[in-house]
N, C-alpha and C positions, 0 to 999 in steps of 0.2 A: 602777516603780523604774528601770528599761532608762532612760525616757527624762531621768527625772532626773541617773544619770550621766552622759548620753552631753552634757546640757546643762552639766556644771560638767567635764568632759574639755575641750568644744569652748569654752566658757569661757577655759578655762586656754591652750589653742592661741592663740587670741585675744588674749589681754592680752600672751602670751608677743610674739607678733608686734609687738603694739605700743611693747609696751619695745625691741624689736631697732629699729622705726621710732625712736623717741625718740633710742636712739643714734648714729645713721644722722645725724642732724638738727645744723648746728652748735653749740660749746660755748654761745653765746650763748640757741641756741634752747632747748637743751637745758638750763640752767641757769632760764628761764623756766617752760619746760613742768616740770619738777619744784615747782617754786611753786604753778602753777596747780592740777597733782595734788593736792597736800597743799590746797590752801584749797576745792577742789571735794569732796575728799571728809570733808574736817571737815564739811561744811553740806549733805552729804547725806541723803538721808531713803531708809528702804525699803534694799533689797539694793544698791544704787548702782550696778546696770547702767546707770541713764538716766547717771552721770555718766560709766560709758566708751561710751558711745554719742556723749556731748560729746568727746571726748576723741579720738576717731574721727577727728570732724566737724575738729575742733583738726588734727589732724596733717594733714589734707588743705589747710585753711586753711597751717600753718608751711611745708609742703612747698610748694605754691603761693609762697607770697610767698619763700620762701628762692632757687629756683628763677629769679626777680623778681630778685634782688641784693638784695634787701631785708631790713635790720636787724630783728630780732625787736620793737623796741619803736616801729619804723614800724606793725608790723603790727596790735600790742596798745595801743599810748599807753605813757604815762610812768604813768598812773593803771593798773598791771595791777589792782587789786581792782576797780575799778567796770568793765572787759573782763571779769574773772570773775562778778561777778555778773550782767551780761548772757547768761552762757553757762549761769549758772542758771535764766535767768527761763522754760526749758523744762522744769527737775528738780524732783521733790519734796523739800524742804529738811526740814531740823528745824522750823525754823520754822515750817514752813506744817504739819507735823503738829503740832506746840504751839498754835497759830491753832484749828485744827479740833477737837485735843482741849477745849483752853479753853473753846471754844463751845459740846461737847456735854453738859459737865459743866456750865457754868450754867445751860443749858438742862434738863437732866436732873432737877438741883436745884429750876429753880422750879417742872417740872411738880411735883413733888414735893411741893414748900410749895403748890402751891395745892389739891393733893389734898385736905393737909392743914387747909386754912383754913375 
């Protein structure tokens, strides 16, 4: 029990940090990185650590290029969803658990019909 608070306390430190980074970050970047947030974790799968773990990775990428002179959609493209779904192709989505459950239930069903056949 000890270690399950002490992981959703350090959690909480965590994200807290990364908001004060986000703010920290120009209007521009900061306006983007809220986009990004919202569409990584609508398509996330599981507890969606993996997408602050992206998100992390993200603010060391913004910080970098901000640091550069550089415009937030230098850093991202003009396409930011296909930039975000690149930064999922490391996360468990919804999708990829609808994928897997689909399979196991067809699967499941034909052992089933041929049991029965």
């Amino acid at each position: 029990m000890f270690d399950i608070l002490n992981k959703l306390i350090g959690d909480k430190k965590d994200w807290k940090r990364m908001e004060a980074r986000a703010k920290a970050l120009p209007r521009d970047y900061q306006i983007v990185y809220g986009e990004i947030m919202n569409y990584l974790f609508r398509r996330s799968g599981g507890d969606g650590m993996d997408i602050v773990a992206i998100l992390d990775d993200l603010f060391g990428l913004f910080e970098a290029a901000d640091a550069e002179g550089k415009r937030v959609l230098d850093v991202t493209g003009e396409d930011v969803a296909t930039f975000c779904d690149e930064l999922l192709r490391t996360a468990t989505t919804y999708t990829e658990n609808w994928h897997e459950t689909l399979n196991r239930t067809v699967m499941k069903k034909l052992r089933s019909k041929e049991g029965t056949s």
